[in-house]
C-alpha positions, 0 to 999 in steps of 0.5 A: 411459531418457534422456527418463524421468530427464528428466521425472523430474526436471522433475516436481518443479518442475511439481508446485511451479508449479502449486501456486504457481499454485493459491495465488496464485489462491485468495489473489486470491479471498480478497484481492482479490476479495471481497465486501463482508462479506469485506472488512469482517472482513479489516480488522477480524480481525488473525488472518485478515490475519495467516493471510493474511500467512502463505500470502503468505510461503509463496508467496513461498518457494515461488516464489524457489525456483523461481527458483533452479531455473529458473537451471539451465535449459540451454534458453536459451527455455525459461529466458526463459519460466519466469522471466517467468512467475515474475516474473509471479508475483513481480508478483501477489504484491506486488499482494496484499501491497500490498492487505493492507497497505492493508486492515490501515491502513484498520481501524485508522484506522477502529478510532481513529475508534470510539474517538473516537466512544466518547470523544465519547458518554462525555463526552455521557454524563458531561455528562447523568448527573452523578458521585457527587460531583457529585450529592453536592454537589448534594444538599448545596446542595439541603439547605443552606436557609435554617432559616428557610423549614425551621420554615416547611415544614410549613405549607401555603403556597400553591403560586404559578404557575411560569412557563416556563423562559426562556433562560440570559440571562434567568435572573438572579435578581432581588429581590423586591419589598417588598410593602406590609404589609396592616392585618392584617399590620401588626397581627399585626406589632405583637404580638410575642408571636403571630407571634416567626417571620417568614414568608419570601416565598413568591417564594424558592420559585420562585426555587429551582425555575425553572431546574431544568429547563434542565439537561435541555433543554441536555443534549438539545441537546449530545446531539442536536448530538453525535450530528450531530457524530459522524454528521459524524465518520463521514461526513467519515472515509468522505471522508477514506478516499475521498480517500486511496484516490483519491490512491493510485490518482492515484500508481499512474496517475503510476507506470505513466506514469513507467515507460511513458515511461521503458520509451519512452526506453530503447527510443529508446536501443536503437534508436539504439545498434542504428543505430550498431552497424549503422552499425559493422557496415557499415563493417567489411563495407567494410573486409573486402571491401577487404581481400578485393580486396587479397588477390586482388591479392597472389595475382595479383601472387605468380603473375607473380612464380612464373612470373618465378622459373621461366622459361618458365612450365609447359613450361619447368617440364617441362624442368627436371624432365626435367634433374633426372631425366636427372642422377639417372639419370647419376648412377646409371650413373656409380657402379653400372654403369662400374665393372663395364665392362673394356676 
């Protein structure tokens, strides 16, 4: 009846174990070891990480109550094996913790740089297509010409050759040059009354219409050099997360060095408190077994004084009880039986 309340009571704490066991090995499989897409959505879904986050505090409960539990334990071997086997556990977890905390840092770190990236291609974007007013004021410098070349739109000038756009540098507008009036001009000049309106050289024209297309040549260059930029971002981000995981794991490698050698020190010090205190042992065995000697020179030394104190040792120690018991007896004869004698 003994062994079965036993194992009835041990039964809960098996069921709690081994259900501990089974969590923290499938949270490894879904924490630690994992695919590629796996781990791309634990950083990017802060629900799965929260979901994730969830079961790491039920295990953690489950295992401090385990904890608790195991203290009771009377079985001093026993005891040592289920804690190092909780602390085990206790290990596994921080792993896993320590993992989701670094997944949770890496998505947002790699949400701030889609947003600088989103910035950057928004502000491309406003430097292509330009804002209402923008395009407002545009419109209004295109119409604010000069009312002397809008009486002289509707004639049918001919249209000059444009040359090739040069650079920026080169754009800067220069006058026309004074053409030199010819006899039919100057004779068409000379009569106000045919021609009241002059006609505005037809350079102007040109001039107006040269550098509209340096707006979209300079605006796929920003875009093309962006593009590169942003492919830079994302190149120097991928560097930037390889550098901070090859930190990381330079100051895990530091730490388990640190405490290999602190784990080394320690067991030097225990050697040498253990020397000492054989050392110590060692002395109070000396120390004993001269006290021992001496003990077995007293009992020696009290025999001589007892066979001192009793004269002639065992005979003479016969002798004495012979007179002791020869007395009684007189005693008894003296008292009982001379008085009952008549002379």
């Amino acid at each position: 009846m003994a062994r079965i309340s036993t194992d009835q009571m041990a039964s809960p704490t098996d069921q709690h174990n081994a259900e501990l066991t089974s969590l923290i090995d499938r949270l490894q499989k879904s924490i630690l070891h994992v695919r590629a897409d796996r781990e791309r959505w634990l950083r990017t879904s802060a629900l799965e990480r929260a979901k994730e986050e969830h079961n790491l505090a039920y295990a953690r409960s489950v295992l401090t109550k385990l904890e608790r539990e195991s203290m009771a334990l009377k079985a001093h071997t026993l005891r040592q094996e289920v804690q190092s086997d909780l602390n085990k556990k206790r290990e596994d977890l921080e792993v896993l913790m320590d993992r989701l905390q670094d997944l949770g840092k890496m998505g947002a770190l790699q949400d701030d740089v889609e947003e600088d990236t989103d910035s950057q291609d928004e502000d491309i974007l406003g430097e292509i297509i330009p804002t209402p007013s923008e395009s407002m004021e545009s419109t209004s410098a295109d119409h604010s010409v000069d009312p002397w070349e809008q009486e002289q739109e509707p004639e049918h000038l001919p249209e000059p050759d444009l040359p090739e756009p040069q650079p920026a540098a080169e754009e800067k507008p220069t006058p026309a040059p004074a053409r030199e009036p010819s006899p039919t001009q100057a004779a068409t000049t000379t009569s106000p009354a045919d021609t009241p309106i002059p006609t505005p050289p037809p350079t102007s024209t040109s001039q107006s219409l040269r550098p509209r297309r340096q707006p979209s040549q300079s605006a796929r260059a920003t875009l093309l050099s962006r593009s590169t930029s942003s492919q830079h971002a994302h190149s120097a981000t991928a560097e930037a997360l390889l550098d901070r995981q090859r930190a990381e794991q330079d100051t895990l490698v530091e730490g388990i060095l640190g405490y290999a050698s602190a784990l080394k020190d320690s067991s030097q010090r225990f050697n040498e408190s253990l020397e000492k205190d054989r050392v110590a042992l060692e002395r109070a065995a000396d120390s004993m077994d001269r006290a021992g000697t001496g003990m077995e020179s007293a009992k020696r030394g009290m025999g001589v004084l007892t066979r001192m104190t009793e004269g002639k040792g065992w005979w003479g120690r016969m002798l004495l009880f012979a007179w002791v018991y020869g007395l009684m007896l007189g005693l008894v004869l003296l008292v009982f039986v001379v008085p009952k004698l008549r002379f």
